[in-house]
TORBALUM-570996 format. One record per residue: residue in three letters; y, z, x of N, C-alpha, C in turn. Coordinates in steps of 0.001 Angstrom, whole numbers, padded with zeros to 6 digits, always signed. Layout:
AlaYZXYZXYZX ...
! end
This chain:
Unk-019592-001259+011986-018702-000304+011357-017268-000845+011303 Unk-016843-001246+012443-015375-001827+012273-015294-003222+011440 Unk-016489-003885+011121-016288-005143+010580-016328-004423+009040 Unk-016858-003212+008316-016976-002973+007011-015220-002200+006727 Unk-014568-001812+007636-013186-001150+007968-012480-002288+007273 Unk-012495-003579+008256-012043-004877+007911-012105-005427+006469 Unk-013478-005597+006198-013886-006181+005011-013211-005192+003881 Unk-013423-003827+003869-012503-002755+003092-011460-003549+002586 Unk-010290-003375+003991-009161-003647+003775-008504-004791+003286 Unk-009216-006027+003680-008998-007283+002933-009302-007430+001460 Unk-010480-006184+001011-010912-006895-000088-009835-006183-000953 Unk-009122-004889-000474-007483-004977-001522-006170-005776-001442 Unk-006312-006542-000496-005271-007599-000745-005698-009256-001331 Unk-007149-008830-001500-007968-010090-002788-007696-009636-003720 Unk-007895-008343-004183-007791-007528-005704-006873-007787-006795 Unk-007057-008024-007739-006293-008311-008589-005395-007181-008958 Unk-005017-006217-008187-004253-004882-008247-003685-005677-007361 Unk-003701-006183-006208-002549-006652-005886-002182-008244-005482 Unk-003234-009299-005815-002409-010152-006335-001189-010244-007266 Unk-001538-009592-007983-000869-009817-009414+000795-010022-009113 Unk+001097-009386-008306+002633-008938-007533+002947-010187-006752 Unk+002205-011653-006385+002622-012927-005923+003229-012420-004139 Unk+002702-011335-003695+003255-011517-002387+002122-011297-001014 Unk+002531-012768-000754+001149-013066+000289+001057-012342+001779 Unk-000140-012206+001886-000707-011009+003174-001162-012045+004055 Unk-001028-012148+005312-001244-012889+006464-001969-011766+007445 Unk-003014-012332+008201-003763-011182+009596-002127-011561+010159 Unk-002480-010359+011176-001492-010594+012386-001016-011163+013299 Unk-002563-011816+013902-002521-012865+014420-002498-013875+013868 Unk-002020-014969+012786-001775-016154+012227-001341-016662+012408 Unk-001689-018017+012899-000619-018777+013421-000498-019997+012389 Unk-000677-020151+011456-000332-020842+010568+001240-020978+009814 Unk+001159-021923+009127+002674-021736+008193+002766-020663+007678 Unk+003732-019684+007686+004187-018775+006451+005500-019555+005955 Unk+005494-019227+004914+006847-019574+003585+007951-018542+004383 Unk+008675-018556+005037+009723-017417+004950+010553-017314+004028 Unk+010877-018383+002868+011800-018107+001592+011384-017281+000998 Unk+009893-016753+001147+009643-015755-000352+009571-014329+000596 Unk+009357-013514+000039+008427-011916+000393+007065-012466+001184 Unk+006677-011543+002736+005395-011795+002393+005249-010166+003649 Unk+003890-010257+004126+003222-009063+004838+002375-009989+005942 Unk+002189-008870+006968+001466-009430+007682+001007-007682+007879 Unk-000605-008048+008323-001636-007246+007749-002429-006785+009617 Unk-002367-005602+010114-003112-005552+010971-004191-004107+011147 Unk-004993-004015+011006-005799-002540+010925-006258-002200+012939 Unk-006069-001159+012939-006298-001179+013917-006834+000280+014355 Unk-008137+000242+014323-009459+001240+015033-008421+001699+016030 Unk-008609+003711+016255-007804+003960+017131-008556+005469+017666 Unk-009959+005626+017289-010809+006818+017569-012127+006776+017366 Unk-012515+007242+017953-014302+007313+017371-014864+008397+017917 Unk-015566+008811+017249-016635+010161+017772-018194+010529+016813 Unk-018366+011089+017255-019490+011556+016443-019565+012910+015882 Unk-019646+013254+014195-019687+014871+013729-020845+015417+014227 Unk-019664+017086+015107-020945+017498+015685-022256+018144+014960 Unk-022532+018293+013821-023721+018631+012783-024352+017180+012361 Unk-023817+016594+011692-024229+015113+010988-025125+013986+012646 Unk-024133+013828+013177-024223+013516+014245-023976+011745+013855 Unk-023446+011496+012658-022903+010161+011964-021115+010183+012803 Unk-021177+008458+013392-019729+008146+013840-019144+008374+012780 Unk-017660+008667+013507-016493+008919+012783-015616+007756+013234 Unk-014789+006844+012689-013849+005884+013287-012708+006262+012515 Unk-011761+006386+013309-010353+006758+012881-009422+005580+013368 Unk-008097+005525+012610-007246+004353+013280-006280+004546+011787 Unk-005454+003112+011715-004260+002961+010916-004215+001527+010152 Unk-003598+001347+009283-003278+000133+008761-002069+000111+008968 Unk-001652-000841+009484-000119-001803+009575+000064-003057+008749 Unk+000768-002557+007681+001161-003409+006849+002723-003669+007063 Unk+003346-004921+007696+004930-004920+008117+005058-005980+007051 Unk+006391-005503+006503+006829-006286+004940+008126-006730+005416 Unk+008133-007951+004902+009219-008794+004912+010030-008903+003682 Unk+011446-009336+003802+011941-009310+002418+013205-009890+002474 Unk+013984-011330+001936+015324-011296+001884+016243-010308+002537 Unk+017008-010339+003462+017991-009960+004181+019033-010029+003078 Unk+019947-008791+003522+020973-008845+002640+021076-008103+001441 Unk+019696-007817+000985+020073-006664-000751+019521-005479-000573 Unk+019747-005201+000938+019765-003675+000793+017755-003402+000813 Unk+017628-002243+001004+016206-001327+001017+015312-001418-000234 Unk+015830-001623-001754+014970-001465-002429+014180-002310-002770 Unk+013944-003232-002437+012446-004284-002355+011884-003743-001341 Unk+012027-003534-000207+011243-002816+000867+010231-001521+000162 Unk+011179-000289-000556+010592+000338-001180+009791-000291-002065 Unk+009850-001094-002976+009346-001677-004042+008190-001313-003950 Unk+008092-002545-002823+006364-003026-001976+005391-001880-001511 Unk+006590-000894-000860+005414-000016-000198+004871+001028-001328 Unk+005769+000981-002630+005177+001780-003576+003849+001049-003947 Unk+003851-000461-004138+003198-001018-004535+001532-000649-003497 Unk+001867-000735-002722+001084-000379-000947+000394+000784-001767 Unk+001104+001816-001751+000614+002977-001708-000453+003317-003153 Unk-000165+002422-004064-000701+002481-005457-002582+002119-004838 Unk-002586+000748-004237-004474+000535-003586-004389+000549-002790 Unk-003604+001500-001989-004286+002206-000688-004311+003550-000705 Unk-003547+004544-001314-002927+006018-000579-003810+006895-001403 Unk-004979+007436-000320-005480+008369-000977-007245+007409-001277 Unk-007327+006378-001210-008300+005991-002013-009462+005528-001006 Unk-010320+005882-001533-011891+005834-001037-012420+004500-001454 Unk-012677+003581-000324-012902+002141-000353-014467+001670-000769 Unk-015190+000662-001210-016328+000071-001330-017491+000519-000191 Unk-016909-000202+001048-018025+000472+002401-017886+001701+002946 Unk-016439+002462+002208-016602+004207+002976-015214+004644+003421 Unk-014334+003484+003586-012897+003428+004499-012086+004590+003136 Unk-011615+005684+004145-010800+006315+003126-009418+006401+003492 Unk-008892+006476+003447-006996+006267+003379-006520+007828+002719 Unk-005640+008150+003847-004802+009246+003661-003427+008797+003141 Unk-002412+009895+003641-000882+009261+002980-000347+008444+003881 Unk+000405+007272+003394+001410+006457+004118+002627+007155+004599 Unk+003209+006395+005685+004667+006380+005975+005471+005266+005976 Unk+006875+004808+006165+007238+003719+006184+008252+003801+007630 Unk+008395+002810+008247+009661+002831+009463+010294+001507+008890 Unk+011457+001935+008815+012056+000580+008094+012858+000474+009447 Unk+013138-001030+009704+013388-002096+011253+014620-002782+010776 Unk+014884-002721+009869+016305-003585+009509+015664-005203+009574 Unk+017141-006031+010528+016897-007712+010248+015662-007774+011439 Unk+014882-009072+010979+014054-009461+012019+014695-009905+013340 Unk+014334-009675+014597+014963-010300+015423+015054-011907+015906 Unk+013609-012326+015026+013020-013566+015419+013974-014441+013973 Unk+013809-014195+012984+015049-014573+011740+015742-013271+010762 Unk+017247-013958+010902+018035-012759+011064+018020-013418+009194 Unk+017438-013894+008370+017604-013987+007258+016460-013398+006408 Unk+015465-012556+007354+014440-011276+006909+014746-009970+007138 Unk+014650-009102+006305+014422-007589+006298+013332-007032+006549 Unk+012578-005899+007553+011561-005659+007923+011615-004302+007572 Unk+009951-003598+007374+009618-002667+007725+008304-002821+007589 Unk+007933-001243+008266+006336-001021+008807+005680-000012+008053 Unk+004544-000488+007019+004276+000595+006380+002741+001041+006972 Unk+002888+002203+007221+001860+002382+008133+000693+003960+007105 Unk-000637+003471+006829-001443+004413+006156-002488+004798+007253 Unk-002815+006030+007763-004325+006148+008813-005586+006200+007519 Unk-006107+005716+008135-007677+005779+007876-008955+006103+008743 Unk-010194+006530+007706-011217+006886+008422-012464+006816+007404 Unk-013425+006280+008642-014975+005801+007882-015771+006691+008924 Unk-016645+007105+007704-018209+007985+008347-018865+006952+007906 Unk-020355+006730+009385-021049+006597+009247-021722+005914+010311 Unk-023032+005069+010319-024010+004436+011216-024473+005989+012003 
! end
């Protein structure tokens, strides 16, 4: 169940709904190169409930997506917004391939990064939840 949560969520940052926008999604844990000259995200879902409906008697998994967006320091909030509109367009509200459904987002905007003070941060955060097994 948590690996179809996963697979969900990656397969909208393959999608050509949001390629198209050129701004690359990294897991959380990556330890690879990122570009810091451009825009990018780093991507973490994270399972945060489970139970079983008491009639159905099918799991319920509840939890959140953390999507934290990066962006040029310096021009102000509206690329931050940009993105999370963009966020909210294939995620908010929408009922996924294996079942993952997505409620409404929020955003916490963090100002400069502490790690480089030449990024702008925020945290756009959507809960989600899958029935089933």
């Amino acid at each position: 169940m948590y690996d179809n949560v996963l697979a969900d969520v990656e397969s909208v940052f393959a999608s050509v709904a949001w390629t198209v926008n050129n701004i690359e999604v990294y897991p959380d844990n990556y330890q690879g190169d990122i570009n810091t000259e451009s825009e990018f995200c780093r991507l973490n879902v994270l399972p945060s409930n489970s139970g079983r409906n008491a009639y159905g008697g099918n799991k319920v998994l509840k939890g959140m997506v953390a999507v934290k967006v990066f962006v040029k320091a310096g021009e102000g909030q509206s690329r931050v917004m940009a993105i999370s509109d963009i966020l909210d367009t294939v995620l908010q509200n929408k009922r996924l391939t294996n079942g993952t459904e997505f409620g409404t987002s929020y955003l916490n905007v963090e100002g400069l990064d502490p790690q480089n003070k030449a990024l702008y941060s925020a945290s756009y955060i959507i809960p989600f939840t899958k029935y089933g097994e």
